[in-house]
C-alpha positions as CSV (number, residue, x, y, z in Angstrom):
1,X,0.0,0.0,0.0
2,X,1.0,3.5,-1.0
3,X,2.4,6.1,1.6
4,X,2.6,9.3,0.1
5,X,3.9,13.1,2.2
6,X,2.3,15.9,1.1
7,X,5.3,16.6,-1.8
8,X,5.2,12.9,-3.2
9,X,0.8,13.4,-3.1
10,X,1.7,16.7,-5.5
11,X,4.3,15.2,-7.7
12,X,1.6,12.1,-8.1
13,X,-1.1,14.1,-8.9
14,X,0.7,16.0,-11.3
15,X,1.8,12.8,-13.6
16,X,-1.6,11.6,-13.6
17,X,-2.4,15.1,-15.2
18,X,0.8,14.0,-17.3
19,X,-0.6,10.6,-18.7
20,X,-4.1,12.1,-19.5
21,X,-5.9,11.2,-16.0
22,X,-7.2,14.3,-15.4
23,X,-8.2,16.0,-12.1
24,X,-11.7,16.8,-13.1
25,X,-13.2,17.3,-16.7
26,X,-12.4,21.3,-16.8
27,X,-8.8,21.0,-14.5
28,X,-8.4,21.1,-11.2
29,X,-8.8,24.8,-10.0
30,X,-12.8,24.5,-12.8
31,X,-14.3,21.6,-10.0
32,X,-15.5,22.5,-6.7
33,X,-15.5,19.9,-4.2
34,X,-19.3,19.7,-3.2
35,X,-20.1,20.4,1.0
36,X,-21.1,17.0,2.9
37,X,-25.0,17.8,2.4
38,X,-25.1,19.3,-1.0
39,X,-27.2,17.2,-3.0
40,X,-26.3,15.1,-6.2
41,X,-27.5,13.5,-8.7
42,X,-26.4,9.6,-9.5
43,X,-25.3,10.0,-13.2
44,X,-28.6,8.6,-15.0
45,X,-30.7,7.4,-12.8
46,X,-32.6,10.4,-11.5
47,X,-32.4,9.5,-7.3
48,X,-30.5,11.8,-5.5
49,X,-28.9,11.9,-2.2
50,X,-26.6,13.9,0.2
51,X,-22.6,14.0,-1.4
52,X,-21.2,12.3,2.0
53,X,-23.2,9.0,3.0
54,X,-22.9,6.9,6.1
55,X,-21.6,3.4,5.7
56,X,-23.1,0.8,8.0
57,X,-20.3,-2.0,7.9
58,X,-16.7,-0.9,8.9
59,X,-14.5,-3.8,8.3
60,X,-17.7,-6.8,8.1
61,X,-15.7,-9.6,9.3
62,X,-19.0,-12.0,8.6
63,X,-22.5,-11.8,8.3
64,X,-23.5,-9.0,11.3
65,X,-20.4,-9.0,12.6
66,X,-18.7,-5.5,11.5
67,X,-17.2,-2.8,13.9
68,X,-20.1,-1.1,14.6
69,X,-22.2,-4.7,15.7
70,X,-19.2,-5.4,17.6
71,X,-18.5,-2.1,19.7
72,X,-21.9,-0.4,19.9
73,X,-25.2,-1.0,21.4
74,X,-28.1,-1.3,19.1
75,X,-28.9,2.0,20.4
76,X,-26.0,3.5,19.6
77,X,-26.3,2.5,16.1
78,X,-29.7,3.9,15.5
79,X,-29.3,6.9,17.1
80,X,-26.5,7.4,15.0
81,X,-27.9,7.2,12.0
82,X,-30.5,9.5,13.1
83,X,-28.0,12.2,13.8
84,X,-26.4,11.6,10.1
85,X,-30.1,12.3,9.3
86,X,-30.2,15.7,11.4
87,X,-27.0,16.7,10.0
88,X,-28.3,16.5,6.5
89,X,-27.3,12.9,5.6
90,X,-29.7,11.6,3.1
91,X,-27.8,8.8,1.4
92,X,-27.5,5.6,3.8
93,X,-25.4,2.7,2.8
94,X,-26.0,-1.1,4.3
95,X,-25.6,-4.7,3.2
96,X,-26.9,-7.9,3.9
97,X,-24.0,-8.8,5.6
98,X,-23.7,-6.3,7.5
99,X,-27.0,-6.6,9.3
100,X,-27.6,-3.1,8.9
101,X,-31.3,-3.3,8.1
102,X,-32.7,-3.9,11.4
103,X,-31.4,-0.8,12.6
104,X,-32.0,1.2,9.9
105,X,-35.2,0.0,9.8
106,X,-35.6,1.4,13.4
107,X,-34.3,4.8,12.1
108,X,-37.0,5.0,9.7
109,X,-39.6,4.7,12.0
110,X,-38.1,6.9,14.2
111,X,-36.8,10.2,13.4
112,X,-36.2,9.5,9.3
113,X,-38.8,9.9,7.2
114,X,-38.2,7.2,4.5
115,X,-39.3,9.7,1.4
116,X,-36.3,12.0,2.4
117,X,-33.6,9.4,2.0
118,X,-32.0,7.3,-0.3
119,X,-31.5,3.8,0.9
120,X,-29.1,1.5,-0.8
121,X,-28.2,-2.4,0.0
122,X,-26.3,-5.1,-1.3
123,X,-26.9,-8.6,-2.0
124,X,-24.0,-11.3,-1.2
125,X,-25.4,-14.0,-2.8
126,X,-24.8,-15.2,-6.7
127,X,-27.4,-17.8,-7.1
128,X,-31.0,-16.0,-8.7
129,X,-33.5,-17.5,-6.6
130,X,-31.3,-17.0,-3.5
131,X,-31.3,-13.2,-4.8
132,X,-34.9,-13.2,-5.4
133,X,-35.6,-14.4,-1.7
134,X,-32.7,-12.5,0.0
135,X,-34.4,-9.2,-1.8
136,X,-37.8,-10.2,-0.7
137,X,-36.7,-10.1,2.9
138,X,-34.2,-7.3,2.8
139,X,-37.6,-5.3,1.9
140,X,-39.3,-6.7,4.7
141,X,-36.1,-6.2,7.4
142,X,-36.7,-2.5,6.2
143,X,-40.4,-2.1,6.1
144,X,-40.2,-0.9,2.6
145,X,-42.1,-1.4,-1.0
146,X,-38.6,-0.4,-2.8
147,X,-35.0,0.0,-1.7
148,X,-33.8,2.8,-3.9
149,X,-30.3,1.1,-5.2
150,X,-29.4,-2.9,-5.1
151,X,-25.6,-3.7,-5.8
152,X,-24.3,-6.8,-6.3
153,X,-21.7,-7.0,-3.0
154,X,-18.3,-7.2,-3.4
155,X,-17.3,-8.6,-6.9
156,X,-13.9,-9.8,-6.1
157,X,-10.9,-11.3,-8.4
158,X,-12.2,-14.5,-10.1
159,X,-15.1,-12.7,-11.1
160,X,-14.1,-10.6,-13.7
161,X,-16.7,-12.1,-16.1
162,X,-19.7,-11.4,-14.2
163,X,-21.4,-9.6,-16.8
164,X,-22.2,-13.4,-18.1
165,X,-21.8,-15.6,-15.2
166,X,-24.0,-13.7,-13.0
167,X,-26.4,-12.9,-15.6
168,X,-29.5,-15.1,-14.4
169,X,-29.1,-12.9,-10.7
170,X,-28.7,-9.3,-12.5
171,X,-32.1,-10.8,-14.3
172,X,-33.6,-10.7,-11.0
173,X,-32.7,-7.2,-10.2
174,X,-33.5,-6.2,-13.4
175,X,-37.5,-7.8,-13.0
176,X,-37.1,-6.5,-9.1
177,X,-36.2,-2.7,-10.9
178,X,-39.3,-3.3,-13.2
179,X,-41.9,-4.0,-10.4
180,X,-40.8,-1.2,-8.6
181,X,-39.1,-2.8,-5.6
182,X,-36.3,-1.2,-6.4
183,X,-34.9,1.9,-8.4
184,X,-31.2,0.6,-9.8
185,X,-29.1,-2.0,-9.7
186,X,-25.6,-2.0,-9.9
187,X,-22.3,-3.7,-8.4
188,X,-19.7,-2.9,-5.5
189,X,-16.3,-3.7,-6.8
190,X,-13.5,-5.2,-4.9
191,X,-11.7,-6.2,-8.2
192,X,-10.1,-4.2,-11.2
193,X,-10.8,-6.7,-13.9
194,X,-14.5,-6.6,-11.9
195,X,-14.6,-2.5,-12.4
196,X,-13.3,-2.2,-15.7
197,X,-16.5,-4.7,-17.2
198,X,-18.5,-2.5,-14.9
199,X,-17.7,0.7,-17.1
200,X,-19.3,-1.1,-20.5
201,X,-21.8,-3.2,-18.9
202,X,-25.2,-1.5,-19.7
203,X,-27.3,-3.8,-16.9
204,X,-25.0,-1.3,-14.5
205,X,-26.8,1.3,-13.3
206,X,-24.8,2.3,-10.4
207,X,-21.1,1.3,-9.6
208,X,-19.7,2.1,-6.0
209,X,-16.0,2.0,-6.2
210,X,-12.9,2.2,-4.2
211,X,-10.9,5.7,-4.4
212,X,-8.4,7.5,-2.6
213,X,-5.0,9.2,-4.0
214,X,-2.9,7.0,-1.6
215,X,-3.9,3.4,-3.5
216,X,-4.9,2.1,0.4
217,X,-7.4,-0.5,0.2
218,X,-7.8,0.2,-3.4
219,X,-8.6,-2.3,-6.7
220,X,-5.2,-1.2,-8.3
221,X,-2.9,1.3,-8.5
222,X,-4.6,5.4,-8.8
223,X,-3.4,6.0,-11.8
224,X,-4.8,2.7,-13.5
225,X,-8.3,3.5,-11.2
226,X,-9.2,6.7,-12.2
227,X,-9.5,6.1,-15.8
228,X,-11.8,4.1,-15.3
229,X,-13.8,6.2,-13.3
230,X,-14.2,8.3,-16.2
231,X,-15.2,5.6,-18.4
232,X,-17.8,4.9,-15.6
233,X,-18.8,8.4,-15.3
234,X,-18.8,9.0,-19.4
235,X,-21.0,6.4,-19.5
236,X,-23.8,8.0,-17.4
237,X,-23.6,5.6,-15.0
238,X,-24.3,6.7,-11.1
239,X,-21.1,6.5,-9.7
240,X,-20.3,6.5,-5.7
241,X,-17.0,6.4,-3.8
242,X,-15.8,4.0,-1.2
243,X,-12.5,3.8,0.7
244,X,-11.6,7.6,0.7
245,X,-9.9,7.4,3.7
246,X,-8.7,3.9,3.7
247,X,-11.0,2.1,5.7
248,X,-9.9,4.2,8.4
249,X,-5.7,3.5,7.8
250,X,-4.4,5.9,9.8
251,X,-2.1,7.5,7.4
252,X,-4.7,8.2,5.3
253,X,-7.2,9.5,7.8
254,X,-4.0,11.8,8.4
255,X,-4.5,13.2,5.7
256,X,-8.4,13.2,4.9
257,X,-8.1,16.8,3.8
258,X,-6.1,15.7,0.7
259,X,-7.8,12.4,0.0
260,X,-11.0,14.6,-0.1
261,X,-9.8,16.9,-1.9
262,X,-8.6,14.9,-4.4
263,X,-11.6,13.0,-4.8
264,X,-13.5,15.8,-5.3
265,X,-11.3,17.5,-8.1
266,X,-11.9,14.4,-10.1
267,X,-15.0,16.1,-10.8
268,X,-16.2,11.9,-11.3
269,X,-18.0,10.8,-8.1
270,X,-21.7,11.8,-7.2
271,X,-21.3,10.6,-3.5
272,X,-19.3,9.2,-1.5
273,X,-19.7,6.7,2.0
274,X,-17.6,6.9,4.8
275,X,-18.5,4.3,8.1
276,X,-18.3,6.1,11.4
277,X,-18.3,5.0,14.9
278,X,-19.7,8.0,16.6
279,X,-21.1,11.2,16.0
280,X,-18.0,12.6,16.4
281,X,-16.4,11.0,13.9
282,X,-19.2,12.2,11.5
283,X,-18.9,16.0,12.5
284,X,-15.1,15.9,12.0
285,X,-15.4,14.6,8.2
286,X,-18.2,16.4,7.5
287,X,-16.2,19.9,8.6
288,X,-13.1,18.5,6.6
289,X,-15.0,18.0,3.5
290,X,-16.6,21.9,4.0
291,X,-13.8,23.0,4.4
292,X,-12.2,21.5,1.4
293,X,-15.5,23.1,-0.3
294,X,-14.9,26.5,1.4
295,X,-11.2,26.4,-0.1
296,X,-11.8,25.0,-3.4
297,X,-14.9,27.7,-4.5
């Protein structure tokens, strides 16, 4: 994994301007990094959410077992998605396996009104009928006629020809998307190979992908990433960023400003999630990325 100081960070950025991977559509300085709560609009697809979302599964280990399950009361966890909400959080990202839904499913009929948020989960599973079921349920976990996005969870190496082998479960979400259950479908990448058939695949709606300009915890090196990103973005698809700070590596949590930052400048991601343990946590990006906003307008 990638280290970079502030001077190596500059000098990177700089050759990726150099070999065509460009900081944002109209340069740099031309792209305004959005604030936390602006609202954005995911490429084609019409929803839109708040440009920071809260992840619900730091580091899942196994099904319901991430670090927020294993350090925080039930109570914790739904009271602190309902402070995301008061903050202006409208974009809340959960999983299967993460066993998110229960909570979140207490948020909604708590403080959260269910029309003023976007709600997207994942499915684990490959096999269709076992997709058709899990989505059933997942619905009924939430209380909900239609979970705005569905991804596909974690496409990893191995499955870089999922746009045919998983084609009988993408049916599913595509007859799911047609009934109204859900909105879009789409895929979580955890593979490069897996990303790059994600930029031509048509079934893809939405893609949320691994970014930050330090290569932590990413699907391949930044400079090989980001052009694909714009592929993905050209393409109209609604694309969302995961990993800006590394999954919480310290190094790169260090430096969140310029992970932000850079992100942003890309000019290429309509949202972003970042997981947080408290509602501390949560204040201190959200000020970061304002700031970055404040500086880069």
């Amino acid at each position: 994994m990638a280290n970079y100081n502030r001077r190596e960070f500059m000098s990177l950025a700089a050759g990726l301007v150099a070999t065509g991977v460009s900081l944002g559509t109209r340069g740099a300085a031309a792209i305004p990094v959005s604030r936390a709560t602006d609202m954005r609009t995911l490429g084609n697809t019409g929803l839109q959410c708040s440009y920071l979302g809260i992840g619900t599964g730091i580091r899942g280990q196994a099904f319901g077992i991430t670090d927020q399950t294993l350090n925080l009361s039930g109570r914790q966890i739904i009271e602190l998605l309902e402070y995301a909400y008061s903050k202006g959080i409208t974009y809340f990202d959960m999983a299967d396996r993460y066993g998110s839904h229960p909570y979140m499913h207490m948020a909604l009929r708590g403080s959260i009104p269910r029309d003023k948020v976007m709600l997207l989960s994942k499915v684990w599973h490959r096999e269709p009928e076992t997709v058709k079921s899990d989505l059933e349920r997942m619905r009924r976990e939430l209380d909900v006629d239609c979970i705005d996005v569905i991804l596909m969870h974690c496409l990893r190496q191995g499955e870089e020809n999922w746009p045919e082998t998983l084609r009988p479960a993408m049916d599913v979400l595509e007859a799911a998307k047609a009934k109204g259950q859900i909105k879009a479908h789409g895929v979580s990448c955890h593979s490069f190979q897996a990303l790059e058939r994600a930029a031509d695949e048509p079934w893809c709606d939405v893609v949320l992908a691994r970014i930050n300009p330090f290569g932590v915890n990413m699907d391949g090196p930044v400079e090989q990433v980001v052009p694909v990103l714009e592929k993905i973005h050209a393409a109209g698809k609604g694309l969302l960023g995961m990993k800006i700070l590394g999954e919480g590596a310290p190094e790169v949590v260090a430096k969140m400003g310029e992970s932000i930052r850079f992100v942003g400048n890309l000019g290429l991601v309509d949202a972003m999630t970042i997981g947080f343990m408290s509602p501390a946590q949560l204040d201190e990006v959200m000020a970061k990325i304002n700031e970055v906003a404040v500086a880069s307008s």
